[in-house]
C-alpha positions as CSV (number, residue, x, y, z in Angstrom):
1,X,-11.8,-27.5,-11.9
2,X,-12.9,-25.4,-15.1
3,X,-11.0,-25.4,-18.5
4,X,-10.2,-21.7,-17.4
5,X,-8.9,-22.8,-13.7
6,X,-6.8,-25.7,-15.3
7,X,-5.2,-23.7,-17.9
8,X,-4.4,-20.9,-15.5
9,X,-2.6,-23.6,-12.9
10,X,-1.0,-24.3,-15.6
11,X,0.3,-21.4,-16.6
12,X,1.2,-20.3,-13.1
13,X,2.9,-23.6,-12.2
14,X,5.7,-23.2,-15.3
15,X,6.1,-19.4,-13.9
16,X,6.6,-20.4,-10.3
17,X,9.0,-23.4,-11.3
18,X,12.0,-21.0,-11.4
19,X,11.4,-20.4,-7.6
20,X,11.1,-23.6,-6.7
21,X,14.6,-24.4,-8.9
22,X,16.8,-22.3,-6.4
23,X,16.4,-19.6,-3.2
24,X,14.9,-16.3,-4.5
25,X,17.8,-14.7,-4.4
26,X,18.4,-10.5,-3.3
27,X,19.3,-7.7,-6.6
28,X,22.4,-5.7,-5.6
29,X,24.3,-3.3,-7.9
30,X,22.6,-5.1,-10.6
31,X,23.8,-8.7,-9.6
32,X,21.7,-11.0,-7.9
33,X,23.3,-13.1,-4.9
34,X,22.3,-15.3,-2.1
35,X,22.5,-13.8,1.7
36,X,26.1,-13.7,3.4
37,X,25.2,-16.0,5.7
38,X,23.5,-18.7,3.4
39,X,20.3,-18.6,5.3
40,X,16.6,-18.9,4.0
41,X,13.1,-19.1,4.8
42,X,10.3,-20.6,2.9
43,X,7.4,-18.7,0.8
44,X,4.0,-20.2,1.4
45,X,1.0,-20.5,-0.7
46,X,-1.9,-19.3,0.3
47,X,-4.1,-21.1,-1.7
48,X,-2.7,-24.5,0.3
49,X,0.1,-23.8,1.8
50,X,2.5,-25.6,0.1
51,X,6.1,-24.1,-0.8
52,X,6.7,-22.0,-3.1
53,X,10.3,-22.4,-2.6
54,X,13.1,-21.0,-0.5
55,X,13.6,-16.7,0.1
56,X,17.1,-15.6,0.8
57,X,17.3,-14.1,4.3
58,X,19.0,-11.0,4.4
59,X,20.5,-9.6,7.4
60,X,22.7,-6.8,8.2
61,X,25.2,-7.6,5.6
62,X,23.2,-7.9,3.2
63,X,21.7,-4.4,3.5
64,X,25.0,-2.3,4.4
65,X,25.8,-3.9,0.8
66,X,22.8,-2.8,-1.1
67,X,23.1,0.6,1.1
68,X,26.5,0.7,-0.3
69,X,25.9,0.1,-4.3
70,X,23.0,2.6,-3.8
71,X,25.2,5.2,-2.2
72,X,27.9,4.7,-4.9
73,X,25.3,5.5,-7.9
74,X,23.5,7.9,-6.3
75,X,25.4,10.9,-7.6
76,X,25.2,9.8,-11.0
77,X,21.6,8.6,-10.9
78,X,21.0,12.7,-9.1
79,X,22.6,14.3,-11.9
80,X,21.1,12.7,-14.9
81,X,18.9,15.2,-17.2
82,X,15.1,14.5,-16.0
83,X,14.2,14.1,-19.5
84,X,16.7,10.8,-19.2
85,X,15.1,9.5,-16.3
86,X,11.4,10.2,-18.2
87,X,12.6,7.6,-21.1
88,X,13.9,4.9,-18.5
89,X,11.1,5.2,-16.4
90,X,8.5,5.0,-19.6
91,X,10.6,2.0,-20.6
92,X,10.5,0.2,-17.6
93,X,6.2,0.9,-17.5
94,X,6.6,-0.6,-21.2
95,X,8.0,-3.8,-19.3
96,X,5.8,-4.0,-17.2
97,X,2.9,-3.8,-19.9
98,X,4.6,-6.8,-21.6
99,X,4.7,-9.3,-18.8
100,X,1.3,-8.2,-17.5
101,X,-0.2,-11.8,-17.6
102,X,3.1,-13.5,-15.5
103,X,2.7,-10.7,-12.9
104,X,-0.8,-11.7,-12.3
105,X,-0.6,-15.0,-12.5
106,X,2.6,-14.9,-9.8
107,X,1.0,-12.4,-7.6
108,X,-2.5,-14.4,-7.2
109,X,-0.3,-17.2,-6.4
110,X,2.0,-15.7,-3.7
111,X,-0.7,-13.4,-2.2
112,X,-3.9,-15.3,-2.4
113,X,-6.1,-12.2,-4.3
114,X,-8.3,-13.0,-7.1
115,X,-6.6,-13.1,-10.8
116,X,-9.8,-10.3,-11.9
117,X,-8.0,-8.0,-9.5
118,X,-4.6,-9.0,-9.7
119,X,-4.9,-9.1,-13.8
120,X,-5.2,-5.0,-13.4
121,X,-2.2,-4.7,-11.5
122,X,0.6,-4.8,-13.6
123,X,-1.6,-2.0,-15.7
124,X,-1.6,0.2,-12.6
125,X,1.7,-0.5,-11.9
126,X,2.9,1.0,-15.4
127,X,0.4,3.4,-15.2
128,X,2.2,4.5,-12.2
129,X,5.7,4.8,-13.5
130,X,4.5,6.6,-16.3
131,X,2.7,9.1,-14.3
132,X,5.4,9.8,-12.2
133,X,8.0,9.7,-15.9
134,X,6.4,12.6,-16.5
135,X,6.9,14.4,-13.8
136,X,10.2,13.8,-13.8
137,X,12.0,16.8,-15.9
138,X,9.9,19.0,-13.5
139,X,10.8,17.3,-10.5
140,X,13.4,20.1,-9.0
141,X,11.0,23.3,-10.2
142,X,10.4,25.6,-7.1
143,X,9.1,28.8,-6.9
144,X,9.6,32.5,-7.5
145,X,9.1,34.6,-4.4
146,X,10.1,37.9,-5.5
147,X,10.7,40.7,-2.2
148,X,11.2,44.2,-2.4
149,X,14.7,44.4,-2.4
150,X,15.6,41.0,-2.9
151,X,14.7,37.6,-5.3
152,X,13.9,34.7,-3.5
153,X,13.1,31.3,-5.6
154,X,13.4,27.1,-4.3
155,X,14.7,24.6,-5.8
156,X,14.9,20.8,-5.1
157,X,17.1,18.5,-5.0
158,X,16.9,14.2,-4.2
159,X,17.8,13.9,-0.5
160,X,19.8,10.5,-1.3
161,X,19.3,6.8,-1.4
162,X,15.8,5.3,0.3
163,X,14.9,2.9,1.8
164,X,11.4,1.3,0.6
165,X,9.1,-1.4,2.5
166,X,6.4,-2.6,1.6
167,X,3.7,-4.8,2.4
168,X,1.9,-8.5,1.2
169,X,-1.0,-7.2,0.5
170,X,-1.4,-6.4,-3.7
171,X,2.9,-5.9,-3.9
172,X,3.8,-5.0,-7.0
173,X,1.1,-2.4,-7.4
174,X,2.3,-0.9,-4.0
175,X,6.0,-1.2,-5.0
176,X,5.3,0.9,-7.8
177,X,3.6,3.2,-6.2
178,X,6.6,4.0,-3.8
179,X,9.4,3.3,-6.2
180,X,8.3,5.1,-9.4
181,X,8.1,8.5,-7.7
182,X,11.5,8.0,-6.0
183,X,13.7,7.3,-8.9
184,X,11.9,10.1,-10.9
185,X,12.6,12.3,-7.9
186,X,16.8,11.2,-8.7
187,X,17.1,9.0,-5.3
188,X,18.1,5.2,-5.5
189,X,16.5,2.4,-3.7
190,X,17.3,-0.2,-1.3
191,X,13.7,-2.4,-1.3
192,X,13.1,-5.1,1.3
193,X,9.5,-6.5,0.2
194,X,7.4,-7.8,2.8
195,X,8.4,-11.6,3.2
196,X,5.1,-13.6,2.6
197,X,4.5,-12.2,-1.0
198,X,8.2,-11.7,-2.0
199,X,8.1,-12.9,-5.4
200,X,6.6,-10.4,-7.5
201,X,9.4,-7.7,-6.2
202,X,12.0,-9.5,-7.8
203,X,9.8,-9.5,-11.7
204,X,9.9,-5.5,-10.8
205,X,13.3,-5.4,-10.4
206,X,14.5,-7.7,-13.3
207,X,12.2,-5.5,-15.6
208,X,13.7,-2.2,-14.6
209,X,17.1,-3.5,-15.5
210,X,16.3,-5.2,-18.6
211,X,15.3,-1.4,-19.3
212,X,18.8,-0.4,-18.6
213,X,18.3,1.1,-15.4
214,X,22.0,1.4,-14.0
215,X,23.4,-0.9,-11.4
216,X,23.0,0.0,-7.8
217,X,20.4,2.4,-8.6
218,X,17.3,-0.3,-7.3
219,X,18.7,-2.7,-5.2
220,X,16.2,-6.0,-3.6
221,X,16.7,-7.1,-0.2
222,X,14.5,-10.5,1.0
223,X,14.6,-11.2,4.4
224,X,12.6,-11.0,8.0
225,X,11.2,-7.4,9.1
226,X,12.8,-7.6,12.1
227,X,16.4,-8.4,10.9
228,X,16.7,-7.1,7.5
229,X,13.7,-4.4,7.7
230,X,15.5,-3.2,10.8
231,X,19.1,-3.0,9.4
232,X,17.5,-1.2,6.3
233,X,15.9,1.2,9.2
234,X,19.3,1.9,11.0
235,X,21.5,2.3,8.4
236,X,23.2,5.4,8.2
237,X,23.2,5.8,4.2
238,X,19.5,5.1,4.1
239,X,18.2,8.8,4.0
240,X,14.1,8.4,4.3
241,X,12.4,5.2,5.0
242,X,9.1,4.9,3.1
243,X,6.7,2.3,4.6
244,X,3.4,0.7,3.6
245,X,2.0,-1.8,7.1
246,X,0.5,-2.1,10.1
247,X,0.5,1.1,12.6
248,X,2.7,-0.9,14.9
249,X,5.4,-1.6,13.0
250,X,5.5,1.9,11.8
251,X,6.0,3.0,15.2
252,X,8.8,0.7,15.6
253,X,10.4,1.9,12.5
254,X,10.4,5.4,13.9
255,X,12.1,4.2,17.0
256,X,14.5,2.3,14.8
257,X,15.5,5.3,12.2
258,X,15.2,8.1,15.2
259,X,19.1,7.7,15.9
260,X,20.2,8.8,12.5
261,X,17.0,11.0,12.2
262,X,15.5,9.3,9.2
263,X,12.7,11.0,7.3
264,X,9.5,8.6,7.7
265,X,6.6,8.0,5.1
266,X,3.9,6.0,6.5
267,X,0.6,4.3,5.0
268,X,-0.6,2.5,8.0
269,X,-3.6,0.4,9.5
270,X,-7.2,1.9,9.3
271,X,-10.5,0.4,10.1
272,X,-12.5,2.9,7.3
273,X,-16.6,4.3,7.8
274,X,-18.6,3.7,5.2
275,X,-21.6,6.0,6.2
276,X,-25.4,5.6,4.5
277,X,-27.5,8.0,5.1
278,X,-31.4,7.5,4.4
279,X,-31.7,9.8,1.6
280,X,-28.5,7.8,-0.4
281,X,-28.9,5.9,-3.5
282,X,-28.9,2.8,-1.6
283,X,-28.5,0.4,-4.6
284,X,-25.0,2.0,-5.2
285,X,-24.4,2.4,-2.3
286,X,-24.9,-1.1,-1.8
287,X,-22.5,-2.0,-4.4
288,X,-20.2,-0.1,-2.9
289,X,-20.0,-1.1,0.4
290,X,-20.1,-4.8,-0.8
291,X,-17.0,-3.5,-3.1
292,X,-14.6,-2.0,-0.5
293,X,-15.0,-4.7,2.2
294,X,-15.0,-7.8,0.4
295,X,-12.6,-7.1,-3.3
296,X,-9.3,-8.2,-2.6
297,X,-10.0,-10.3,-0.2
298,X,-10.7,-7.4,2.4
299,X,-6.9,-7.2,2.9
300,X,-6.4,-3.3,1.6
301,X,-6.1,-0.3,3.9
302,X,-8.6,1.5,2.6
303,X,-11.2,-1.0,3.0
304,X,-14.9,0.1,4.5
305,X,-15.0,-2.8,7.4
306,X,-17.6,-0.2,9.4
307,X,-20.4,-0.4,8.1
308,X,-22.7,3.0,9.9
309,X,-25.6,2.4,8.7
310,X,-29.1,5.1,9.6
311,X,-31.3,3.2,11.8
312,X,-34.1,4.4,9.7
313,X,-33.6,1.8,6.8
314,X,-30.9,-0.8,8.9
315,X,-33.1,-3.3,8.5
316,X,-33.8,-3.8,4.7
317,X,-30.2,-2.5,3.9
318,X,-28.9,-5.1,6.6
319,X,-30.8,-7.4,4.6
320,X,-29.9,-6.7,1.0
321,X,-26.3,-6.8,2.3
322,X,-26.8,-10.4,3.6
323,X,-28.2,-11.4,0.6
324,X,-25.7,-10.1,-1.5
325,X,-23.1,-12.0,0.8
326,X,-24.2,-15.2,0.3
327,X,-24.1,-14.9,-3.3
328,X,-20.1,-14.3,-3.7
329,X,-17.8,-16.7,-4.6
330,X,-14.7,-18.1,-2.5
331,X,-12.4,-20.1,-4.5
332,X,-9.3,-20.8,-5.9
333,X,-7.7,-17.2,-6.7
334,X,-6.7,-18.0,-10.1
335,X,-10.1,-19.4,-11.4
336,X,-11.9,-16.6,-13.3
337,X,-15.3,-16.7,-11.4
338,X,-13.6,-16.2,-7.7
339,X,-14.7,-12.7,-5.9
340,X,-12.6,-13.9,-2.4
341,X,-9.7,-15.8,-3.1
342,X,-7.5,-17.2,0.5
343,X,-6.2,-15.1,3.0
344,X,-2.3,-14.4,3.0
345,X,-0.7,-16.4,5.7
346,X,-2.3,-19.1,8.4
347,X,-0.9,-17.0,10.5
348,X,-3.1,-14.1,9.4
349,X,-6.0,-16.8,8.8
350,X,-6.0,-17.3,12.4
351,X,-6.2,-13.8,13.8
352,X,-9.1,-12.8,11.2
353,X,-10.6,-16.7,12.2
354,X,-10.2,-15.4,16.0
355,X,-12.5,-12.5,15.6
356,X,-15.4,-14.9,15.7
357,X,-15.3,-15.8,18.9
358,X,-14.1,-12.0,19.9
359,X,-17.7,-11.0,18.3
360,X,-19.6,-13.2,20.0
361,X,-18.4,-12.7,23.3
362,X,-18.9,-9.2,23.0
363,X,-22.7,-9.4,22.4
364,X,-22.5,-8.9,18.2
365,X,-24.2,-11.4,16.2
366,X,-22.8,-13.4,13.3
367,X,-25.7,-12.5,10.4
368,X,-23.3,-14.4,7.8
369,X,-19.9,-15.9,7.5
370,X,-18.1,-16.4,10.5
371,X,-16.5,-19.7,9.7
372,X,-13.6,-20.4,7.4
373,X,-14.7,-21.4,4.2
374,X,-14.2,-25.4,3.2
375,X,-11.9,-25.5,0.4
376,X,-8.9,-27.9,1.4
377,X,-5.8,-26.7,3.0
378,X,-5.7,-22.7,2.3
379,X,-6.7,-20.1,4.1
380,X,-10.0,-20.1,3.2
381,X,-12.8,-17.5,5.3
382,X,-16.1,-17.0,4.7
383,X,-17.3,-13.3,3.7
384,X,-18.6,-12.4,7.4
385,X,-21.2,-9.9,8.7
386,X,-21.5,-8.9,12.4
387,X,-24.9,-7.0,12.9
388,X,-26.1,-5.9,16.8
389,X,-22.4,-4.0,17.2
390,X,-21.9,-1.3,19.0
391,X,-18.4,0.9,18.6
392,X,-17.1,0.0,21.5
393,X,-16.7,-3.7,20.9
394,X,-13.1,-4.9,19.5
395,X,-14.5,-5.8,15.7
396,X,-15.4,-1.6,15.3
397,X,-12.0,-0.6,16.8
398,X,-9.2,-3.1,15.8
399,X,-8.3,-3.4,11.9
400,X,-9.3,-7.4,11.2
401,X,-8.1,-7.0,7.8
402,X,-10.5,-9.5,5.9
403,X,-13.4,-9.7,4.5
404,X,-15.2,-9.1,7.7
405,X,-17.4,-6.3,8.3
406,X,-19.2,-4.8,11.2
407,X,-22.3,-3.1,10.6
408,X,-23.2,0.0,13.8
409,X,-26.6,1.9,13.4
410,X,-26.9,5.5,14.2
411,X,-30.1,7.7,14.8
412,X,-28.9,11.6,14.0
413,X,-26.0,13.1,11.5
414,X,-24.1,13.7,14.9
415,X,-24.0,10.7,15.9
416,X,-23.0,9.4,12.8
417,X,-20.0,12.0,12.8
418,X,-19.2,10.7,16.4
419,X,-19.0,7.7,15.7
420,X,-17.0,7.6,12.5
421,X,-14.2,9.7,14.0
422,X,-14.2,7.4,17.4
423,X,-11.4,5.2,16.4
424,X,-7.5,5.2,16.7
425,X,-7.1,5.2,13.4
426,X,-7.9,7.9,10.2
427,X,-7.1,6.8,6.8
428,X,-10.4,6.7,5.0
429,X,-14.0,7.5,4.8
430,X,-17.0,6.9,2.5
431,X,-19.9,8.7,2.6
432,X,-23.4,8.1,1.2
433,X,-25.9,11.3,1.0
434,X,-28.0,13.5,-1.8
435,X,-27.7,16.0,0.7
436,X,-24.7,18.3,-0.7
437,X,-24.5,20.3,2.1
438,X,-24.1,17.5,4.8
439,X,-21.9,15.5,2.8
440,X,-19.3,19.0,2.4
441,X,-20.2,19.5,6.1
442,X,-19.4,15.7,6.9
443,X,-16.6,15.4,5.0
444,X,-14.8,18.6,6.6
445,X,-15.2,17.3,10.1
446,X,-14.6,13.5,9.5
447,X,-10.8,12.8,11.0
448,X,-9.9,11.1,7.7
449,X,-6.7,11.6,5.3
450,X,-9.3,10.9,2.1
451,X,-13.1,11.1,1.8
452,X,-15.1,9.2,-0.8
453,X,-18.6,10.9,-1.4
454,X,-21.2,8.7,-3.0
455,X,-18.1,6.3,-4.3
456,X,-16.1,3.6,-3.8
457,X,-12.1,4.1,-3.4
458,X,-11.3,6.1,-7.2
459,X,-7.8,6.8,-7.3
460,X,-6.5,9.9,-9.0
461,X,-3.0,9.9,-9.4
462,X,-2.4,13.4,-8.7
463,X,-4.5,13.4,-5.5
464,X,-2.9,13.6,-2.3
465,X,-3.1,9.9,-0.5
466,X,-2.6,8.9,3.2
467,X,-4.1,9.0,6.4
468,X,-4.4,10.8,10.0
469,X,-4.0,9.5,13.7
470,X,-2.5,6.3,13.2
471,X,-3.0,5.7,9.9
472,X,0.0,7.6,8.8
473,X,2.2,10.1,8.6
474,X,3.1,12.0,4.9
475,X,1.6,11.8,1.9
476,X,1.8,9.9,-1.5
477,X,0.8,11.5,-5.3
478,X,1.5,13.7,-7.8
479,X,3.9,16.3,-6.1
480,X,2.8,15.2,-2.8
481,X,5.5,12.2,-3.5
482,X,8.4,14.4,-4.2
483,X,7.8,16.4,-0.6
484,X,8.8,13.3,0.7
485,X,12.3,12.0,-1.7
486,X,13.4,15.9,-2.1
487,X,14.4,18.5,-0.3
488,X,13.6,21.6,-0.7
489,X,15.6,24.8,-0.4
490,X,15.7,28.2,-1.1
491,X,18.2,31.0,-2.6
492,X,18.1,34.5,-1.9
493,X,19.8,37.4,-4.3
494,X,19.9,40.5,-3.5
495,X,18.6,43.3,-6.2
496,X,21.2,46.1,-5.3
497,X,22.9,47.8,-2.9
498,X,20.1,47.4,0.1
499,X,21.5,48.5,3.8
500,X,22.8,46.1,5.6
501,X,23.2,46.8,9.3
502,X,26.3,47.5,10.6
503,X,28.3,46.4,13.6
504,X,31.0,47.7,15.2
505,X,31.9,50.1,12.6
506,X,32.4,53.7,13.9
């Protein structure tokens, strides 16, 4: 281990002692408590799977009382001034900003990523509250729709407590994403993190308090999807159900909320195109692709695991790409150096593991990786490239969600299109060209939520974000967030004395 490693383990270990000391317990009506029932479940490390300590498992109870406190301060939480819930919300981003370093080190820890990536997500995480801070005051505006004889305007209005899961892949960004915009909106929050990285949602949540965010108004569930994720889904007082995961859970949830006609915000699965085309700058594009696959372990929705790559210059790109492979660094996720830190669960290690074998039995070829990586107990996998793939084969259809990816050759721009779209799923696509009119042409017939030309995933906040086919339903950003935690509704005056038809009347 480096100076830099040591001091990190360190520093993490004193952080993670408090949950060891006792179960991570759930945040309701600004109290935390253990579950009803007294049950846990233990949090994992990824990094060699030793406990983290015990989770409180919520269960039905648990959430009708968090629905409860949340239904209680909703009225008063709708009706504060926007400019209030601006302040609050810049002061909970400030509170963030100030336990930056703890985040990260916690997160890396409980999910496995790399502290270089995990050291910017605290910073997007405030950057996201105070984005959506801003919008607050304006959050209810409408529009004036002026007729003839009568005014028409709409207005909007928080459609009531929410219900927010979300997933183990980077948490506490993802927690602010969905969060921030629903409490600037004016609804409150039942959250039930996802319950292999559940540690960082409870730092969130003692932050937002500490800002003086009023009890009730964010409530913290722990607990199993399929017990306290499904309660939060079937509760009655839970108005909309925002959900970050894989496409077949979201369908579930639908099932699940149907009966008391929840609204439904899904960011689901999505096995992405990145498209090179001959005449693209191939060294950034080669940066790119090398980027969106392998950064974060490869366990991000919008990651590029197709590689489509022209048949014209497959061969020197395929081999730039493997070279470039066998250069990054697997390692522990908190030592500086480390590019691919371990993968979230064993569970998950040995579903990404299994799509060696899948590979080879249907004809690809393993040009690098393939194996799990030797470092001790964790769950540890080798940056893998399967070459000689055609789309039909399981590893260009199913989301792996590692750092695996499959590399398909095309011969024409129509095939290229063909291909990309010829997949269940539709979240995102990157596309490398200098031709301006194919890559406005390409982009407009791709079956993709968000298009990337000649870039890697650049987020801008008031940007529309989400997916098609099975990657999604709704969208998150800028006002696209508060279609989803308002409604909307309109008023129409009339100007005068218009005719009104009469009935009846002799």
């Amino acid at each position: 281990m480096t100076p830099a490693l040591d001091s990190n383990v360190a520093e993490s270990e004193a952080l993670l002692a408090r949950f060891r000391a006792r179960p991570l317990p759930h945040l309701i009506d600004g109290e935390t408590c253990p579950s009803r029932s007294g049950r846990t479940f233990e949090n994992l490390a990824p990094v060699d799977n030793s406990s983290l300590g015990q989770v409180c498992a919520g269960d039905v109870d648990d959430i009708a009382r968090a629905a409860a406190a949340a239904a209680r301060a909703f009225p008063a939480w709708r009706d504060l001034a926007g400019d209030h819930r601006r302040a609050l919300l810049h002061r909970i981003a400030d509170g963030i900003e100030a336990r930056a370093r703890d985040i990260a080190l916690v997160e890396s820890m409980d999910s496995g990523q790399a502290l270089r990536f995990m050291s910017k997500a605290a910073l997007r995480g405030a950057e996201n509250f105070r984005f959506f801070a801003d919008r607050a005051p304006g959050a209810r505006d409408g529009r004036s729709m002026p007729a003839e004889e009568h005014l028409n305007y709409s207005l909007r209005q928080p459609i009531g407590p929410v219900g927010v899961i979300t997933p183990w892949n980077t948490p506490f960004m993802l927690s602010t994403w969905k969060i921030a915009p629903a409490l600037a909106a004016g609804c409150t929050v039942v959250h039930k993190p996802a319950e292999w990285s559940p540690l960082s949602a409870m730092l969130l949540a003692e932050i937002a308090h500490e800002a003086g965010l009023p009890p009730g108004v964010w409530n913290v569930v722990q607990g199993l999807g399929e017990e306290a994720g499904k309660a939060l889904t079937e509760h009655p007082a839970i108005k909309a159900i925002a959900f970050v995961g894989e496409s077949n859970t979201g369908s579930q949830i639908m099932r699940q909320g149907a009966a008391t006609l929840k609204r439904v915000h899904f960011e689901l699965g999505g096995k992405n195109p990145v498209i090179v085309f001959a005449d693209a700058d191939l060294e950034r594009a080669l940066d790119a692709v090398v980027f969106m696959i392998f950064s974060l372990n490869g366990e991000r929705c919008t990651s590029s695991s197709r590689l489509l790559i022209d048949a014209s210059i497959a061969k020197e790109f395929l081999a730039r790409l493997e070279a470039r492979i066998a250069t990054l660094k697997v390692g522990h996720p908190l030592d500086p150096a480390t590019e691919i830190g371990p993968l979230i669960h064993r569970r998950h290690f040995e579903k990404v593991c299994g799509y060696f074998d899948i590979a080879l039995k249907d004809g690809a070829t393993i040009a690098a990786g393939g194996r799990p990586a030797a470092h001790g107990t964790g769950n540890f996998v080798q940056p893998t490239l399967f070459v000689g793939a055609s789309n039909t084969m399981r590893i260009a259809q199913e989301e792996i969600f590692g750092p695996v990816l499959t590399a398909v050759t095309f011969g024409s721009e129509e095939e290229a299109l063909a291909l990309a779209n010829d997949v269940p799923y539709g979240l995102a696509a990157y596309l490398w060209t200098r031709d301006v009119e194919r890559a406005h042409r390409f982009a407009r017939d791709l079956d993709a939520g968000m298009i990337w030309v000649n870039s890697e995933n650049n987020r801008h906040l008031p940007a529309p974000f989400g997916g098609m086919k099975a990657s999604g339903i709704g969208r998150d950003g800028g006002d696209y967030s508060f279609e989803f935690y308002m409604e909307t509704k309109n008023v129409c005056v009339a100007l005068g004395s218009h005719s009104i038809p009469r009935l009846g009347a002799p």
